[in-house]
C-alpha positions in Angstrom: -2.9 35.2 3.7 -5.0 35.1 1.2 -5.5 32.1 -1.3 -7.5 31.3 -4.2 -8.8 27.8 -5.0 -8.5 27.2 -8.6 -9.8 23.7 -10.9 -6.7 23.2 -13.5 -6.9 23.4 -16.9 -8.1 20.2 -19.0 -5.1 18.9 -20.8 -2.3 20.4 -17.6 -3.8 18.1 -15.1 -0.8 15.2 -15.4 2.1 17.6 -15.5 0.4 19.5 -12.6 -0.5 16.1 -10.2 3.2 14.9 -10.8 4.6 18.3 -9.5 2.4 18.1 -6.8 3.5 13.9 -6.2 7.6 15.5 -6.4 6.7 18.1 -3.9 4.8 16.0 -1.5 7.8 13.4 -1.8 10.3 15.7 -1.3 8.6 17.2 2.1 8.0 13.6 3.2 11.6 12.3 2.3 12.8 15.1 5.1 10.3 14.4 8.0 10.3 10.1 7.5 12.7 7.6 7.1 12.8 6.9 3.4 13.1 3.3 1.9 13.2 3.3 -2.3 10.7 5.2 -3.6 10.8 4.6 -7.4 7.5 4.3 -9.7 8.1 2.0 -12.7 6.0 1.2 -15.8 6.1 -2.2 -17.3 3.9 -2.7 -21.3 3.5 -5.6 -23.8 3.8 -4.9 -27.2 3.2 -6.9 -29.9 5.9 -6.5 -32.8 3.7 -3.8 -34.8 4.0 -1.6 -32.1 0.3 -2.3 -31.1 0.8 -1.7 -27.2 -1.8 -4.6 -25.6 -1.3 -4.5 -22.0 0.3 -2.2 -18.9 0.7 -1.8 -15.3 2.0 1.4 -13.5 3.3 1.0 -10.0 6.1 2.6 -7.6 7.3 1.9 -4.2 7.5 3.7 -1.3 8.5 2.3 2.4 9.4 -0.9 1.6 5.7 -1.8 0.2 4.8 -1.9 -3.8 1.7 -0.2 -5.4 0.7 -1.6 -8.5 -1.7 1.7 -9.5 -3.1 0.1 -12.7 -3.3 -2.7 -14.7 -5.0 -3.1 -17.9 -5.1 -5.8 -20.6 -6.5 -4.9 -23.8 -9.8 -6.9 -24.3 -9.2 -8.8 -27.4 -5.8 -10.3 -25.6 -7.4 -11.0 -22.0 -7.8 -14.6 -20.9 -3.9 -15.6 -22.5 -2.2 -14.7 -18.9 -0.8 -11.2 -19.7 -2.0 -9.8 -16.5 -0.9 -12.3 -14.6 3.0 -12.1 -16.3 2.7 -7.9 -15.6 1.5 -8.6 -11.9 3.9 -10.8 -11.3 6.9 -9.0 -13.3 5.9 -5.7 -10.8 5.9 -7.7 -8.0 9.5 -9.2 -9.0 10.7 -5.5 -9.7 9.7 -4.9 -6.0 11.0 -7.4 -4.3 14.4 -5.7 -6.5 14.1 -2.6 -5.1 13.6 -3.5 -1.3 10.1 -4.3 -1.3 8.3 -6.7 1.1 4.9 -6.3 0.6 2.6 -5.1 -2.2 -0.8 -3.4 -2.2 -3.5 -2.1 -5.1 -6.7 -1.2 -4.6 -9.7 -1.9 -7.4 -13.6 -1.5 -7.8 -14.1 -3.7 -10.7 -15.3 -6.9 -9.3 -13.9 -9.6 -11.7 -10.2 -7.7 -11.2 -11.1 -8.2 -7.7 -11.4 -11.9 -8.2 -8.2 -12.0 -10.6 -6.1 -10.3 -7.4 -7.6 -12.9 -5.2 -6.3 -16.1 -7.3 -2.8 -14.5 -7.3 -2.9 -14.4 -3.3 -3.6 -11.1 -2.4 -6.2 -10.9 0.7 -8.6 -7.9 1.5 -7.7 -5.3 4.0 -10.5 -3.0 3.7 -13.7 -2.2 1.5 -15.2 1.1 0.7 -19.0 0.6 0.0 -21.4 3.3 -0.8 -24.6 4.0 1.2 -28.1 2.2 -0.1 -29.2 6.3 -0.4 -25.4 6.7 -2.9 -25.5 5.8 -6.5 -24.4 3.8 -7.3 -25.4 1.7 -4.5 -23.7 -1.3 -5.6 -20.3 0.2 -5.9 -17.6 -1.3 -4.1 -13.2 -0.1 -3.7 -11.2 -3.0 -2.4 -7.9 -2.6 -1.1 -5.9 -5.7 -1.3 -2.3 -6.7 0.2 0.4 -9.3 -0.7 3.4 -10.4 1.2 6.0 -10.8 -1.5 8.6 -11.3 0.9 8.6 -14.5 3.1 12.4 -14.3 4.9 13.9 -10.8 6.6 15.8 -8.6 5.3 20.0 -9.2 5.9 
């Protein structure tokens, strides 16, 4: 067989990654036991629509991803990440969820993620020869639930 490799199209790229994420689910869903898998979006808005903070996260076998979180920068420091965090991690527990995981690179979102209680479980760090060479991916875990499932 014989394939071709192609880069898609600025502008399809979203529509094209989320038939790739149904597919890839789908397969997945018929070789492994399947817990909710459900992605969710939570937002602040201020009353003139003006949209000032987010988080996107799903869940898949019983763990929570938050995949981003963003404040806008004139609202930071009032505790909007912290309610988002916190609301996702209460939509998780919802849906089955004992445990939550994100990863980040930014080092004072890293420290944010900390004070809220979750712990490191592995860094990616580039070479001193990689630019740049002070770049560093941590991925970060929470236990969100402390008794068993019934």
């Amino acid at each position: 067989m014989s394939v071709e490799v192609t880069l898609v199209p600025a502008g399809d790229e979203d529509s094209v990654a989320a038939d790739i994420e149904r597919h890839l689910l789908a397969a997945l869903a018929h070789s492994n036991t399947q817990s909710r898998n459900e992605p969710f979006v939570l937002s602040v808005t201020l009353p003139d629509g003006d949209m000032v903070a987010g988080l996107t996260a799903a869940t898949s076998y019983g763990w929570l991803l938050i995949k981003t979180l963003w404040v806008k920068d004139s609202h930071r420091d009032k505790g909007l990440g912290k309610q988002l965090v916190a609301a996702a991690e209460t939509k998780g527990l919802e849906l089955g969820c004992s445990n939550a995981w994100l990863d980040t690179s930014n080092p004072a979102a890293h420290a944010f993620y900390l004070k809220l209680g979750y712990s490191d479980f592995g860094v990616l760090e580039n070479d001193a020869d990689t630019f740049p060479t002070e770049h560093r991916r941590w991925f970060m875990k929470k236990r969100l639930r402390t008794e068993p499932l019934p």
